[in-house]
N, C-alpha and C positions, 0 to 999 in steps of 0.2 A: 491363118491356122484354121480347123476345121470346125466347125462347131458340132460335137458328137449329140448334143442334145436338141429332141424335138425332130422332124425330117432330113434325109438327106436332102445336099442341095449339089447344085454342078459342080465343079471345082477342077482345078489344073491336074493332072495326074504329080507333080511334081508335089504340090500343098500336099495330098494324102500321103504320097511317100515320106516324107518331112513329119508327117504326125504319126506314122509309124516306126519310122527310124530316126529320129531327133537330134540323135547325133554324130549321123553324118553328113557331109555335105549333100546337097540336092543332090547331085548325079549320082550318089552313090547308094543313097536312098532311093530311088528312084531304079534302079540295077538291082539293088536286092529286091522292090516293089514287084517289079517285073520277073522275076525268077520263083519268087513265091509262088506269083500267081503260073508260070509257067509249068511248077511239077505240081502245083495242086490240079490235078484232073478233074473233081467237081467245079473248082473257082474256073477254071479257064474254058468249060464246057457253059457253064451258068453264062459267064462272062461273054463268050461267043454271040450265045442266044440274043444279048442286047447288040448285036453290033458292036462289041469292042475288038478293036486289031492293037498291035506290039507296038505300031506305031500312035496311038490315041497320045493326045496332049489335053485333051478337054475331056471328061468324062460326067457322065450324064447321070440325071438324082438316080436314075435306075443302077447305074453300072455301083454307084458310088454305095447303095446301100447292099447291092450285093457282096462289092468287097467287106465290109463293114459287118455284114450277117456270118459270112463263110470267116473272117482271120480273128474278127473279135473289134471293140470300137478302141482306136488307138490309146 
């Protein structure tokens, strides 16, 4: 799970999805993680800037506080 308090830290793209959508299963969390961030044009623009691609499985304390700043902490 993620620990929203005190710094981001790295985490699997899958864990975040999971603490945003709780209850669905990982791939489908993870699918709607990914489409969020897709029509949000600030998040996927921010998100660029760190080197994040579609395909990321590890995302970095940077990427991780950005999704976190831009959708809200899950």
């Amino acid at each position: 799970m993620i620990d929203v308090s005190g710094d981001a830290k790295s985490c699997f793209f899958t864990d975040l999805a999971r603490a945003y959508c709780p209850y669905l299963t990982a791939r489908y969390a993870s699918r709607t993680l990914r489409r969020w961030i897709r029509l949000n044009g600030r998040l996927s623009s921010l998100l660029a800037d760190t080197g994040y691609s579609d395909t990321c499985r590890l995302l970095t304390p940077k990427q991780v506080a950005v999704i976190m700043d831009e959708l809200g902490e899950p």
